[in-house]
N, C-alpha and C positions, 0 to 999 in steps of 0.2 A: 766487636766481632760480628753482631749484626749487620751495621752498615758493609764489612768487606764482603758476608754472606748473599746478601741484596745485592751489591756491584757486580758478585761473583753470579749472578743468577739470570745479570742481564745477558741477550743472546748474542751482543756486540757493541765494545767500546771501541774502535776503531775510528777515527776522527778526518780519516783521508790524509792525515799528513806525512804518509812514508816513514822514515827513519826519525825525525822529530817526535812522532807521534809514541813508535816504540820507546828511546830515550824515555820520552816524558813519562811515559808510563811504567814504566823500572823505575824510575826518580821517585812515583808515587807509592810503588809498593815500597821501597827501599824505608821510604818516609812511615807510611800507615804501620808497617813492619815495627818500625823502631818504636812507632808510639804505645801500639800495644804492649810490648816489653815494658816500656815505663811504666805505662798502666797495672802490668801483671803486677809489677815490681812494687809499686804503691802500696796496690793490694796484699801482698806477701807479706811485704815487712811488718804488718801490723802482730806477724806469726811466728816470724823467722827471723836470722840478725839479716841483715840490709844484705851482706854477700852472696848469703847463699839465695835469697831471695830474687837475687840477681839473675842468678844460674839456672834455679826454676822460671823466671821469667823468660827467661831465652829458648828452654827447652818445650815450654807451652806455646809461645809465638811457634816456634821452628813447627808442634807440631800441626798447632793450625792452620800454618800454610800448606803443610804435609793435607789436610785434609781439604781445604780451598781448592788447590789446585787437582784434587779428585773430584770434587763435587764437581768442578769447569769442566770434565771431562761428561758430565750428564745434561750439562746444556749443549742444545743445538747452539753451532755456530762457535763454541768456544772450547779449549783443547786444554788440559792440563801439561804444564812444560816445567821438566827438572831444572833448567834457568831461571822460570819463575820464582820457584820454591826454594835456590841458592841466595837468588836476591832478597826476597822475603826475611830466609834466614841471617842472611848479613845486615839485614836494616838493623832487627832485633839483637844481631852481638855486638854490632855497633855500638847502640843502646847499652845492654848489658857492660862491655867493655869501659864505657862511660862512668859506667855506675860505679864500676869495680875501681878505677882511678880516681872521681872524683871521693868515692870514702877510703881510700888511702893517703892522699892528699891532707884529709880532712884531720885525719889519727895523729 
């Protein structure tokens, strides 16, 4: 959550490459997104059964991108976007969704 805070801090990633550039940069929230989730999800389970820890995983990602993409709103140069924050949220239920399959699977 640091490092997305720090990325989210700088006044522009913007790389010059037009539409590649966006692409790649959804691809990476999509990614960072889903890793947190797992991460939460790690975390959780030591508390909760794997499922529902799942479910708090996703709702903790989703709301931290809820708040990332406000904070981008207080840096120059960088704008908070509810596309941002759909993607973000779909990395993480991606994730989640994973979880929820692979320990069904598993049973």
């Amino acid at each position: 959550m640091a490092v997305i805070f720090v990325l989210s801090a700088q006044p522009s990633l913007d790389t010059g490459l037009g539409l590649a550039d966006t692409i790649g940069r959804k691809v990476v929230h999509f990614g960072e997104y889903a890793l947190l989730a797992l991460l939460w999800w790690r975390a959780l389970r030591t508390r909760m059964d794997s499922g529902h820890a799942a479910i708090a995983a996703l709702v903790l990602s989703s709301l931290y991108a809820m708040t990332d993409e406000y904070h981008q709103t207080l840096v120059e140069g960088r704008s908070g976007n509810a596309l941002d924050w759909a993607v973000d949220s779909a990395g993480a239920a991606t994730a989640a969704f994973g979880l929820q399959v692979r320990r069904r699977t598993a049973a």
